[in-house]
C-alpha positions in Angstrom: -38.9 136.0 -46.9 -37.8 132.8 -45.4 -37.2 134.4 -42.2 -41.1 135.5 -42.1 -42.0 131.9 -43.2 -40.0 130.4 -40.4 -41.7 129.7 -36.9 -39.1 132.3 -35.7 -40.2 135.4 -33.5 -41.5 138.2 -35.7 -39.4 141.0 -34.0 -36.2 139.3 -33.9 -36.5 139.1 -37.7 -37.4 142.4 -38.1 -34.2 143.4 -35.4 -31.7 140.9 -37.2 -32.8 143.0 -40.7 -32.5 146.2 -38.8 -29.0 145.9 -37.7 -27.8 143.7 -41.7 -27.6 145.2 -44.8 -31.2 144.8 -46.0 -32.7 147.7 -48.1 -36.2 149.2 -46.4 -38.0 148.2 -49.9 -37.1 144.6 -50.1 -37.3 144.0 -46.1 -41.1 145.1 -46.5 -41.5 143.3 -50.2 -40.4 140.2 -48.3 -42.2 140.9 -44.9 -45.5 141.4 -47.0 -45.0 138.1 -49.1 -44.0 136.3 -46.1 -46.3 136.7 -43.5 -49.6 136.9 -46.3 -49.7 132.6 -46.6 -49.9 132.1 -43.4 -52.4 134.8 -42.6 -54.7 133.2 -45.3 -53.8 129.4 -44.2 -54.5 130.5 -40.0 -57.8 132.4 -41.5 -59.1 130.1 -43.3 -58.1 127.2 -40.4 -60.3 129.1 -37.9 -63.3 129.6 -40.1 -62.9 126.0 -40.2 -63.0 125.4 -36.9 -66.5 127.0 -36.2 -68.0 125.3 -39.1 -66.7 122.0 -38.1 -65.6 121.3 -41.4 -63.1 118.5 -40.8 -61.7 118.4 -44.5 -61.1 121.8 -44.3 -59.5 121.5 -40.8 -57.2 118.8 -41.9 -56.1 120.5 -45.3 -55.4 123.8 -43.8 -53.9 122.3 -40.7 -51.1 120.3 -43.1 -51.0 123.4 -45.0 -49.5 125.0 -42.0 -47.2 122.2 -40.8 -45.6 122.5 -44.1 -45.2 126.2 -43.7 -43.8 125.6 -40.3 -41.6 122.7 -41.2 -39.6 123.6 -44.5 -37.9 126.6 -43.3 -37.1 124.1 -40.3 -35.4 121.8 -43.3 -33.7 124.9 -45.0 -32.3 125.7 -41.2 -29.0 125.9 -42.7 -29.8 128.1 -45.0 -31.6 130.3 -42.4 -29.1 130.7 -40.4 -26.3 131.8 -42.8 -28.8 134.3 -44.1 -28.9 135.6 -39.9 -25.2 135.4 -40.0 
């Protein structure tokens, strides 16, 4: 699930659990509560954008930096689990 969080290219996650020892159920349990926040956070960032609603903008824009950067601080982490 990290993996899907993480500003990483999609297919190279789904390659890296292709060729690991990851079962089909929890690969798609994780791929489905991965890739679900930041659907809603880029969603809701470009409704935002044509209204012109600048709080909104600004929330859902840091919203999505911290989605972007704490995998980045976890890198460790991330790349044992790609090990």
């Amino acid at each position: 699930m990290l993996l899907r969080l993480a500003p990483i290219h999609f297919d190279a996650v789904s390659y890296a659990a292709g060729v690991s020892k990851v079962k089909p159920l929890s690969f798609a349990l994780a791929t489905a509560a991965g890739i679900i926040p930041g659907t809603i956070i880029l969603n809701v960032l470009g409704s935002s954008l044509l209204t012109g609603d600048i709080i909104a903008i600004a929330v859902t824009a840091a919203i999505y930096l911290i989605f972007i950067t704490v995998p980045l601080l976890f890198r460790k982490k991330v790349q044992a689990l790609l090990d």
